[in-house]
C-alpha positions as CSV (number, residue, x, y, z in Angstrom):
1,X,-15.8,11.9,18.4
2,X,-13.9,14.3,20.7
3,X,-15.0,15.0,24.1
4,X,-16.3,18.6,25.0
5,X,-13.4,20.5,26.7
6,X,-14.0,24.0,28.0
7,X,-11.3,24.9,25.3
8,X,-10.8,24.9,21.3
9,X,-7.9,22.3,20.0
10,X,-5.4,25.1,19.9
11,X,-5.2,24.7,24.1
12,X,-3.8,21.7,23.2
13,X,-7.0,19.3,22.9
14,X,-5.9,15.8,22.1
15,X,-8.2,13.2,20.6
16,X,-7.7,9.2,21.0
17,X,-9.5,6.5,19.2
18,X,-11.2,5.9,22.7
19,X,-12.3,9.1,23.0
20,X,-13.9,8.9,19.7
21,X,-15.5,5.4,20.6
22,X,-16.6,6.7,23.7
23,X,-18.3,10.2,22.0
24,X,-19.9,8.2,19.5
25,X,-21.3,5.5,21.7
26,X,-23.0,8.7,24.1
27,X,-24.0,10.7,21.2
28,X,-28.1,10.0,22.0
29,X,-27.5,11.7,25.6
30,X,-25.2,14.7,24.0
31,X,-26.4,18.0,23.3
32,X,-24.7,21.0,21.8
33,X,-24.1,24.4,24.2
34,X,-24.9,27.8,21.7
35,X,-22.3,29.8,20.8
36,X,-20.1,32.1,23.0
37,X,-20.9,36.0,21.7
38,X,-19.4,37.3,24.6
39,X,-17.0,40.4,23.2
40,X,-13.4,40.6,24.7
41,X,-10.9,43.3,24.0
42,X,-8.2,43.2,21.3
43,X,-5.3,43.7,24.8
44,X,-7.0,41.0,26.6
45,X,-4.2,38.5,26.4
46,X,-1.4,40.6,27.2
47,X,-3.0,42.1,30.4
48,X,-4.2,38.5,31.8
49,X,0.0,37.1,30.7
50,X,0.9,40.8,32.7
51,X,-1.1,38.9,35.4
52,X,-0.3,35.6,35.4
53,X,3.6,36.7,35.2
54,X,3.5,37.8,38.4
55,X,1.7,34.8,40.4
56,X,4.0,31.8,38.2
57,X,7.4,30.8,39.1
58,X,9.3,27.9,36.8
59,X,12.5,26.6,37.4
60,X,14.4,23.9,35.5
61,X,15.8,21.5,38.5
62,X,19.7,20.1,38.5
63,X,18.3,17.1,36.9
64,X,16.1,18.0,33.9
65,X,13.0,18.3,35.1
66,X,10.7,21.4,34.2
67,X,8.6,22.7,37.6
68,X,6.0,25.5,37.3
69,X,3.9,27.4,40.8
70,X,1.4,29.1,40.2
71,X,-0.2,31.1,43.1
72,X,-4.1,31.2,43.4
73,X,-4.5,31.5,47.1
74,X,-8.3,31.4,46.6
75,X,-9.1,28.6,48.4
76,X,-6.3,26.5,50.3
77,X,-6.2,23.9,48.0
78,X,-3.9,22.7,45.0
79,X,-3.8,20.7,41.9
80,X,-0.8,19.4,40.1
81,X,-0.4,18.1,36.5
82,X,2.8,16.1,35.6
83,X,3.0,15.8,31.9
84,X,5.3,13.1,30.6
85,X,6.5,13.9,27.0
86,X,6.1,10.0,25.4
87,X,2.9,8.4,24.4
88,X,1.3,5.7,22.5
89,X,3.0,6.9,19.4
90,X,6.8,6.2,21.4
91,X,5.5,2.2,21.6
92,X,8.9,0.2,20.6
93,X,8.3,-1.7,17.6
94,X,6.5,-4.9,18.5
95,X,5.5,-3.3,22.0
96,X,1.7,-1.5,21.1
97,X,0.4,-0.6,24.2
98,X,3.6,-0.2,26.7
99,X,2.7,3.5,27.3
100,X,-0.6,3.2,28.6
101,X,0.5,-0.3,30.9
102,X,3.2,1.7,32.1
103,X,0.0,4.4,33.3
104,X,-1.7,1.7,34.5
105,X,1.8,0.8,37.0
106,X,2.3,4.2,38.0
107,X,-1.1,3.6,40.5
108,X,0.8,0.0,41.8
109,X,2.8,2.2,44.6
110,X,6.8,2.1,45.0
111,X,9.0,0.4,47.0
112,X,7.9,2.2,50.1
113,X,4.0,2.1,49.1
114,X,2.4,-0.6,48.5
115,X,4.5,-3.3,50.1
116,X,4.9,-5.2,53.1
117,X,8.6,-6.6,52.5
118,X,10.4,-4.8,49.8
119,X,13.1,-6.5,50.0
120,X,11.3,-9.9,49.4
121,X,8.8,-8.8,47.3
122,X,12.2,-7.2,45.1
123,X,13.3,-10.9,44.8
124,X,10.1,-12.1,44.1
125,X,9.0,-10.1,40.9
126,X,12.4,-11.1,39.6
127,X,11.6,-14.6,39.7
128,X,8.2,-13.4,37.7
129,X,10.3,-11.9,35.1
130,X,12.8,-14.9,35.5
131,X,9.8,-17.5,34.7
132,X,8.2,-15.5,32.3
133,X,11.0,-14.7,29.8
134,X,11.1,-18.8,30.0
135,X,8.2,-19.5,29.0
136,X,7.7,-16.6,26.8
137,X,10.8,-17.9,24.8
138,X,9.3,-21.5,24.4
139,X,5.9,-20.2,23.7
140,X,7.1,-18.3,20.8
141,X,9.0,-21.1,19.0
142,X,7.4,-21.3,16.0
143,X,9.5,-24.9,15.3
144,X,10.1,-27.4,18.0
145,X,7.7,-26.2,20.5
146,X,7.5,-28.6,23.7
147,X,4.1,-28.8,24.8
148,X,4.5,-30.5,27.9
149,X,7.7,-27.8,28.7
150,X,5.3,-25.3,27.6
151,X,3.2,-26.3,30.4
152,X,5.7,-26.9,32.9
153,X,7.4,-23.6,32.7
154,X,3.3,-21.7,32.7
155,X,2.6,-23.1,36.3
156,X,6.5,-22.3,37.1
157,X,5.7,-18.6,35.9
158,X,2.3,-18.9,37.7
159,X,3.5,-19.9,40.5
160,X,6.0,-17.1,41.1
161,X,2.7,-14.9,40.8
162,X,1.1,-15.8,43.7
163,X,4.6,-15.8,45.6
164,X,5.5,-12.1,44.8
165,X,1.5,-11.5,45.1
166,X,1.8,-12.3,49.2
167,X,3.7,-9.3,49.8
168,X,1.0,-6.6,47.5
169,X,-1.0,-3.8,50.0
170,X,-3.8,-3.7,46.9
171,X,-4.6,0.1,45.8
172,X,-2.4,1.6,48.8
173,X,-1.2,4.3,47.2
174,X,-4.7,5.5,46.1
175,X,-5.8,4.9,49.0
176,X,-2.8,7.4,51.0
177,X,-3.9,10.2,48.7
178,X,-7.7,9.9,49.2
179,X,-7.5,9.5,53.1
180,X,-5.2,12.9,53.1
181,X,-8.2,15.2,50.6
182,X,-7.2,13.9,47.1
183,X,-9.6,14.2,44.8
184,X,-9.7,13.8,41.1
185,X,-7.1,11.0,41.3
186,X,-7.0,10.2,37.6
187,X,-4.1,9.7,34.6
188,X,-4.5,9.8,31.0
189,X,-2.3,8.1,28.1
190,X,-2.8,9.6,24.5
191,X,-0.5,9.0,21.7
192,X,1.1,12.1,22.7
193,X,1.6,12.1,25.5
194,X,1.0,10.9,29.3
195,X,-0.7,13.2,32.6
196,X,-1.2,12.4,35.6
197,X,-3.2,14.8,37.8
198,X,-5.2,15.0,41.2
199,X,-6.4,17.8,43.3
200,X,-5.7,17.9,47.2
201,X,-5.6,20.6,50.3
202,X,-2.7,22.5,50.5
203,X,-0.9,21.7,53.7
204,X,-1.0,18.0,52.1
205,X,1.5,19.4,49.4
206,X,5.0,17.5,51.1
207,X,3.3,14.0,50.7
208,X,1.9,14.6,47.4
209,X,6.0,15.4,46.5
210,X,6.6,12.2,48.5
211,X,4.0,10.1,46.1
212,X,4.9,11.6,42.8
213,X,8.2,11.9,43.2
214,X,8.7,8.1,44.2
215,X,6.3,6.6,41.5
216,X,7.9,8.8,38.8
217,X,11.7,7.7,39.7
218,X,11.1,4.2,42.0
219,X,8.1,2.7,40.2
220,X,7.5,-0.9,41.1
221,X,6.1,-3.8,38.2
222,X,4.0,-4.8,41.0
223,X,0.7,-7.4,39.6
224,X,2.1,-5.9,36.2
225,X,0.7,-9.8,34.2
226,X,-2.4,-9.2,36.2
227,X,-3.0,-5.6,34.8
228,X,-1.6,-6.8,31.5
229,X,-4.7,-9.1,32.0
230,X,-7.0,-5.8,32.7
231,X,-6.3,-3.8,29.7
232,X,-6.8,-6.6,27.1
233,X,-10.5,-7.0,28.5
234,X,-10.2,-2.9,28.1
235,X,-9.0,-3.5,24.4
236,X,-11.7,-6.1,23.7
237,X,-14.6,-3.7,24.9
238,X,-13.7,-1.0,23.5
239,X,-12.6,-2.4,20.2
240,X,-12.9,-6.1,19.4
241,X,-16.7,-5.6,20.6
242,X,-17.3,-2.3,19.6
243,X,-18.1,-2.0,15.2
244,X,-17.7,1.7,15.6
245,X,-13.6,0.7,17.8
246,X,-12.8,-1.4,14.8
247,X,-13.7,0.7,12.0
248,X,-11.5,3.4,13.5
249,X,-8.6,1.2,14.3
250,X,-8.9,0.0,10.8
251,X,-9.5,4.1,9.5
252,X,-6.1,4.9,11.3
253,X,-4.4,1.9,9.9
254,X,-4.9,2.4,6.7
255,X,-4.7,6.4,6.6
256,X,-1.1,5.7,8.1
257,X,1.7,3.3,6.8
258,X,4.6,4.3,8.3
259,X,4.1,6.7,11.4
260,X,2.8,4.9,14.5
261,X,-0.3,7.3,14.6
262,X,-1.8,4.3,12.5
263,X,-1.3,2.2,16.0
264,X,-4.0,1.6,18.1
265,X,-3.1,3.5,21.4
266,X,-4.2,0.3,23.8
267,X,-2.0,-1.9,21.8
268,X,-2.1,-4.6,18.9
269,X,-3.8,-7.7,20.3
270,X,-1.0,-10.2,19.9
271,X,2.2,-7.3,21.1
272,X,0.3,-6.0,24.0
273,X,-0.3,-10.0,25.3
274,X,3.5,-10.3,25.3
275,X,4.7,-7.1,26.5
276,X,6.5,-8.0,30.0
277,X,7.9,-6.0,33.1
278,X,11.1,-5.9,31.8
279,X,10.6,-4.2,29.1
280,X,8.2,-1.6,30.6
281,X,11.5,-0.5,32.8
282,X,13.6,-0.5,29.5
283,X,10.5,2.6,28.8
284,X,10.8,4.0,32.1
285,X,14.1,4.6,32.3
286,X,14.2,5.9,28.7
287,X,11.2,8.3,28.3
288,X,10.6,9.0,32.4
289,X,14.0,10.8,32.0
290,X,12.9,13.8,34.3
291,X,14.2,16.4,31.1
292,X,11.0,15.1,29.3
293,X,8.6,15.6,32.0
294,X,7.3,18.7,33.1
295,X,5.0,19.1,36.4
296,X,2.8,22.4,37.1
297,X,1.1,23.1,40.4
298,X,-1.7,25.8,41.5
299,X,-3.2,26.8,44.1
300,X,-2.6,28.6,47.7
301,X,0.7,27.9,47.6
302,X,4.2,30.3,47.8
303,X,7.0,29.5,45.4
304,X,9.3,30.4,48.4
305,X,7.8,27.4,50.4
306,X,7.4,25.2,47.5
307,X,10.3,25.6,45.5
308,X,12.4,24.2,48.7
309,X,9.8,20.9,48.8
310,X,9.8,20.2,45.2
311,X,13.5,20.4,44.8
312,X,13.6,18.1,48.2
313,X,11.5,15.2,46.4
314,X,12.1,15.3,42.7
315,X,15.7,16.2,41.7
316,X,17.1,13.1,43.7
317,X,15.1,11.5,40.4
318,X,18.1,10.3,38.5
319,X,18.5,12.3,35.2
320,X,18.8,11.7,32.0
321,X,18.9,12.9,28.5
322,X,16.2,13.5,26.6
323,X,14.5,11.3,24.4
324,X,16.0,11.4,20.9
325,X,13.1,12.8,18.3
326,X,10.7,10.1,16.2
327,X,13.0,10.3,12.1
328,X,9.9,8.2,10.9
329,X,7.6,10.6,8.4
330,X,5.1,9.3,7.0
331,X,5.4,9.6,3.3
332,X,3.1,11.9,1.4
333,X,-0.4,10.1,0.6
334,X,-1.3,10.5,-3.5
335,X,-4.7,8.6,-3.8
336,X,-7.9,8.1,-2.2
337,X,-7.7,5.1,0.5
338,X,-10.9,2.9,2.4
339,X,-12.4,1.1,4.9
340,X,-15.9,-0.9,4.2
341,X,-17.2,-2.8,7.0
342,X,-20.4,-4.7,6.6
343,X,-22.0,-5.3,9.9
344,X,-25.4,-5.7,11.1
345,X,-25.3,-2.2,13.6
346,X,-25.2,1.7,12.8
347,X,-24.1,2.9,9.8
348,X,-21.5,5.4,10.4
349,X,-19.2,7.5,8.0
350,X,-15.6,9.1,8.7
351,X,-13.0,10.5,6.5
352,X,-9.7,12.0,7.3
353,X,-6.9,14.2,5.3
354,X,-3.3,14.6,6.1
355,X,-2.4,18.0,8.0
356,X,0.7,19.0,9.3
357,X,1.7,19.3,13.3
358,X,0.7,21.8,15.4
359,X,4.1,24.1,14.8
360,X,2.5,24.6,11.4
361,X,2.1,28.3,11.0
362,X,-1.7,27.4,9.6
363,X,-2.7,25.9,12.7
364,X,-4.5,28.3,13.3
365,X,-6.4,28.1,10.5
366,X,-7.5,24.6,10.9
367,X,-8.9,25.8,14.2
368,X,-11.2,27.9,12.3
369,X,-12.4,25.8,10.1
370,X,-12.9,23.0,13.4
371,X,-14.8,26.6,14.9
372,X,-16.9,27.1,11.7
373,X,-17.9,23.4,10.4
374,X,-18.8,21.7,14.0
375,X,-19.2,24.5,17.1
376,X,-22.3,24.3,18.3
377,X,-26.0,23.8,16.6
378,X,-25.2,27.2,14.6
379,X,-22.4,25.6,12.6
380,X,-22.4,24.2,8.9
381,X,-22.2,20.7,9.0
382,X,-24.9,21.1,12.5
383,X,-27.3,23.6,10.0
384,X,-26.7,21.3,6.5
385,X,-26.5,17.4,8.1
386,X,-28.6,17.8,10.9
387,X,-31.2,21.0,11.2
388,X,-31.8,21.2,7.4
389,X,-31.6,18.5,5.4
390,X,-32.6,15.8,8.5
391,X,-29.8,12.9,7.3
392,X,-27.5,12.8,10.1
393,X,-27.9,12.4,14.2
394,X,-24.6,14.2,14.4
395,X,-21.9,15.7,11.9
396,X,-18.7,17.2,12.5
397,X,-15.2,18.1,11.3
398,X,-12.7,18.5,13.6
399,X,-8.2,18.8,13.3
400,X,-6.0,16.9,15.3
401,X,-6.8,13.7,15.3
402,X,-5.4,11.4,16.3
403,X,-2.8,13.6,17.9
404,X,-1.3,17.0,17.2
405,X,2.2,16.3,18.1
406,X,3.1,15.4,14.7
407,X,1.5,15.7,11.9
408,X,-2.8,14.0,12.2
409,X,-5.6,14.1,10.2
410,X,-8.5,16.7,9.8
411,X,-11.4,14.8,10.3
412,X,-15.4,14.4,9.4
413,X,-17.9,12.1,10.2
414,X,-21.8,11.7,10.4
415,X,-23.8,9.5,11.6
416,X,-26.8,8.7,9.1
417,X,-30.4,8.7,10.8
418,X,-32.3,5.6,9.7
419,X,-33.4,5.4,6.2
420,X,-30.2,7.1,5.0
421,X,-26.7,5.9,4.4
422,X,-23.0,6.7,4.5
423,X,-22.7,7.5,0.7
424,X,-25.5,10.2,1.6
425,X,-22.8,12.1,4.3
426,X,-20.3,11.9,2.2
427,X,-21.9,13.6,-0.7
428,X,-23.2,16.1,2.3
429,X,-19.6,16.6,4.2
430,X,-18.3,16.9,0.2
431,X,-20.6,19.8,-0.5
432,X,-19.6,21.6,2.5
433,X,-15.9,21.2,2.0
434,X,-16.2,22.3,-1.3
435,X,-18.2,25.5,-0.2
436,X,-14.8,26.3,1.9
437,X,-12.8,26.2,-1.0
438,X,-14.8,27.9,-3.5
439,X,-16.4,31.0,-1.0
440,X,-15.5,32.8,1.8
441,X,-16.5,32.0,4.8
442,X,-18.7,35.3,6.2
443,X,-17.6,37.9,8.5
444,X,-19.9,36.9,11.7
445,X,-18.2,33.5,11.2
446,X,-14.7,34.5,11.3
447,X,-15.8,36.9,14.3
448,X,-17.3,34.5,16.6
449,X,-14.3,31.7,15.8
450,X,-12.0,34.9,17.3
451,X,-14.4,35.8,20.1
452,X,-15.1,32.2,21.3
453,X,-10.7,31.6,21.4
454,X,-10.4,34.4,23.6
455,X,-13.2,33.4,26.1
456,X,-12.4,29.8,25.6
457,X,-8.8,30.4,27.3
458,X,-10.0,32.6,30.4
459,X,-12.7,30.3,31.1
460,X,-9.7,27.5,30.7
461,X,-7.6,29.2,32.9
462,X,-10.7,29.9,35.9
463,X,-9.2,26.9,37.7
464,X,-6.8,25.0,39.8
465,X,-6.8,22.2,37.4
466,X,-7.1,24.2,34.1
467,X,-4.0,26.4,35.0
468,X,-1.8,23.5,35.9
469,X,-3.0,21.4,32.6
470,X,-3.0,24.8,30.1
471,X,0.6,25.6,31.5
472,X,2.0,22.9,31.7
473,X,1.0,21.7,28.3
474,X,2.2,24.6,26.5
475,X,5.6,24.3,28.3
476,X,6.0,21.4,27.5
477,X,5.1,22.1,24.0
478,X,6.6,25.6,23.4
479,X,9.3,25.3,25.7
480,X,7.5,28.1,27.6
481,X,4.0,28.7,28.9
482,X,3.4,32.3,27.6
483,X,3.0,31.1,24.5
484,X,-0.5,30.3,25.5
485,X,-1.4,34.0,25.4
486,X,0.8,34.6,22.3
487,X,-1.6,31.8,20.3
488,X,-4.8,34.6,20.3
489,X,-2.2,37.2,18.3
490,X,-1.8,34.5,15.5
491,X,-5.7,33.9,15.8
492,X,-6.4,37.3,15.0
493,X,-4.1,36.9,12.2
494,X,-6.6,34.4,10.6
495,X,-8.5,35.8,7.2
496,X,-10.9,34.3,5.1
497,X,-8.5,33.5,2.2
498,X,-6.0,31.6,4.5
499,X,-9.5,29.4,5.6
500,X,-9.3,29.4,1.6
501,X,-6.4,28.4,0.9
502,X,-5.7,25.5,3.7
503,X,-8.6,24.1,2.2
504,X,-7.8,23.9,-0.8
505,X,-4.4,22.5,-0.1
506,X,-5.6,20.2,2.2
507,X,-9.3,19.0,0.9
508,X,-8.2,16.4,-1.8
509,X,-9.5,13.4,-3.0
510,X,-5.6,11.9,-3.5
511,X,-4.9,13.3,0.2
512,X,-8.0,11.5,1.5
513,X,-8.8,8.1,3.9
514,X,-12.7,6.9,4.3
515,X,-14.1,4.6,6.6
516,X,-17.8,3.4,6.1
517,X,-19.6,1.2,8.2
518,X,-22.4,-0.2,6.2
519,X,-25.5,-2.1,7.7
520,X,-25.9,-5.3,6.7
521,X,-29.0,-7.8,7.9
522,X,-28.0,-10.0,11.2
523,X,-28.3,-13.3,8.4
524,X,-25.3,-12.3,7.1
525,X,-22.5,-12.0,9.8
526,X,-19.2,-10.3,9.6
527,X,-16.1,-13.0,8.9
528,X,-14.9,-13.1,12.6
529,X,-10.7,-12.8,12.7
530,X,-8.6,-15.3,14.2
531,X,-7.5,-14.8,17.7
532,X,-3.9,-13.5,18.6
533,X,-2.1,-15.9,21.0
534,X,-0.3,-15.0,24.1
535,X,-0.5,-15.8,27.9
């Protein structure tokens, strides 16, 4: 299920399928932390966005792109977090999984890292696309295909592999940025969006401008086929292996059937084995438009030094407009959807219901019910699943998933201890939704959800990397970074009939997707699907 952040899904917490596969698959070795009490005064916000006002600067370069500084002079180090507003969900159609490749070639240098010969190494990836869209075109005849051509033009496109691959300097540019102090060299692709982030000393700031800068506007499809090659062994471990990967790619599928939330983020098998070079520069150029990206840095820095450097490095980025907005809604859902998968493994139980996108005036409201149903071992599903009843490992319900950008799912799942099933959480998870509906949740309850926000966001804020991520986030999102402080006014706002009310709007069986894993003996094996083609 989701990973523990320091912060509550109104700082912008975004759930993948992964991170669901990989919470699950740790859930032995996870504990729960006790709840927050700690009190916090109803001004609290508006003296730390007095504060923070002073110490950020953000300025909107020639181009498009969005910068912010923000000066912590603590220790003389930065962080930087470049937020790229496309994700899984902006896939083409018949092109699952081009976002997160496209991560995967922002770490394959530029055409000054990376390389010995970029001039020859230019000509030589275009002879790899050259051969490629050849014997991609023959391989997908689906009359008159020539085996022997088929053959012909794969040791052609093979071939001009190992020709461009002469002139590769592997894992140079990670390797720049940890010989100068990087640290925390990482990027993330959700189906929101795309971050790429590292930490480094301060007077390295120039050549971090130097690195970002160039792999944001000069990327280079460098080994793109053979990390192609990496992240279908990625999709087939994490999914095609994994029972509790599968159920959720099928959960998603089925909850959705028109919006590409019901995608899988790494990509269908049989559209992520044809994706090409080519067309991960048609997605550059389109959604790495320097309007829809927005970078934030902190640390011991001064905007009067910085500004200079960052407008040196990233407005020569060409601009662009930005990308024109998703028209596809997914239409309302009016009855009760499954999944059933019989396997010999762990029984497992999730449902999901429609919600709408995180500019919903309620969203706050579906953060307190996230607060009240799954924070910690004192919350309802923890005490009723778990604690009391002794039926589930782990229970929770959680908003947001699989993304918040536009409209997810609110989300429950338990995982049954031995000797009890699916059906059992479900009646369980039922009971407590129907409590929510029918009573009020108590006064303590609504208390500590409001206590627990406000720590929650100094405590994300208390570092390099959590201000350049929190800010930049909600700039990205809001258009403007205060609105991070504004969010605890509209928490505040939250009463026990609104928890009411959502629920009951939300909670219904018509409005409802299920996906059950059932455990089967290993006699009787699951029908095994037929494998996608592709190079």
């Amino acid at each position: 299920m989701p990973k523990r952040f320091p912060a509550p899904k109104h700082w912008m917490r975004n759930w993948s399928a992964t991170s669901l596969i990989v919470y699950t698959s740790l859930l032995p070795a996870l504990g729960q932390t006790s709840s927050v009490q700690t009190e916090a005064t109803p001004d609290l916000a508006q003296q730390e966005l007095a504060h923070f006002e002073k110490r950020v600067t953000t300025k909107v370069l020639p181009n498009g792109l969005t910068v912010l500084l923000i000066e912590r002079p603590e220790a003389p180090v930065f962080s930087y977090y470049t937020l790229v507003d496309a994700g899984d969900a902006n896939d083409p159609t018949g092109q699952s999984g081009l976002a997160h490749m496209f991560e995967h070639l922002a770490f394959k240098g530029t055409d000054e890292i990376g390389t010995t010969n970029w001039p020859a190494e230019k000509v030589a990836l275009q002879k790899v696309e050259d051969t490629y869209a050849a014997y991609d075109g023959e391989y997908r005849k689906r009359v008159g295909q020539d085996p022997a051509k088929l053959k012909q033009l794969r040791e052609a496109f093979e071939a001009a592999k190992k020709d461009a691959q002469q002139y590769v300097i592997p894992n140079q540019f990670t390797e720049i940025a940890e010989e100068n102090g990087a640290t925390g060299i990482n990027a993330s692709t959700g189906l929101d969006s795309t971050e790429y982030f590292w930490s480094m000393p301060a007077n390295r700031l120039e050549l971090w401008a130097y690195m970002e800068s160039g792999r944001l506007g000069h990327p280079v499809p460098r080994e793109f086929y053979k990390e192609r090659d990496v992240v279908m062994e990625e999709r087939r471990m994490r999914t095609d292996s994994n029972p509790i990967g599968r159920m959720v790619e099928q959960f998603l599928a089925t909850a959705y059937v028109a919006h590409p939330y019901g995608r899988p983020g790494v990509g269908w098998e049989s559209e992520l084995s044809q994706i090409d070079a080519t067309e991960a520069d048609v997605f550059h150029k389109k959604y790495y438009a320097p309007s829809n990206i927005v970078i934030a840095v902190a640390g011991d820095l001064k905007a009067s030094t910085t500004m200079p450097v960052m407008e040196k490095y990233f407005d020569p980025i060409p601009g662009g407009p930005k990308p024109e907005p998703m028209t596809t809604v997914e239409p309302p859902q009016n009855s009760e959807k499954s999944v059933i998968i019989r396997e010999a493994t762990q029984p497992f139980y999730i449902e999901g219901y429609h919600r709408s996108d995180y500019l919903d005036p309620d969203d706050q409201v579906y953060d307190a019910i996230t607060d009240i149903l799954s924070n910690g071992r004192v919350s309802r599903l923890y005490r009723s699943l778990v604690r009391d009843q002794r039926i589930a490992a782990e229970a929770e319900g959680f908003s947001g998933f699989p993304g918040i950008k536009f409209p997810g799912l609110f989300a429950f799942y338990a995982v049954p201890l031995p000797g009890h099933t699916p059906q059992e959480m479900r009646s369980a998870i039922h009971k407590e939704i129907d409590k929510l509906k029918t009573q009020d949740v108590t006064d303590d309850e609504l208390a500590m959800f409001k206590t627990r926000a406000r720590v929650n966001l100094l405590r994300s804020l208390g570092d390099n990397e959590g201000l350049a991520q929190s800010l930049a986030t909600y700039q990205l999102r809001y258009g403007d970074w205060r609105e991070l402080f504004r969010q605890l006014d509209k928490i505040d706002r939250v009463s026990k009939a609104d928890i009411r009310r959502v629920s009951n709007k939300v909670f219904t069986e018509g409005n409802r997707t299920y996906a059950i894993i059932e455990t089967v003996p290993e006699h009787e094996p699951a029908a095994s699907a037929p494998k996608a083609g592709g190079l």
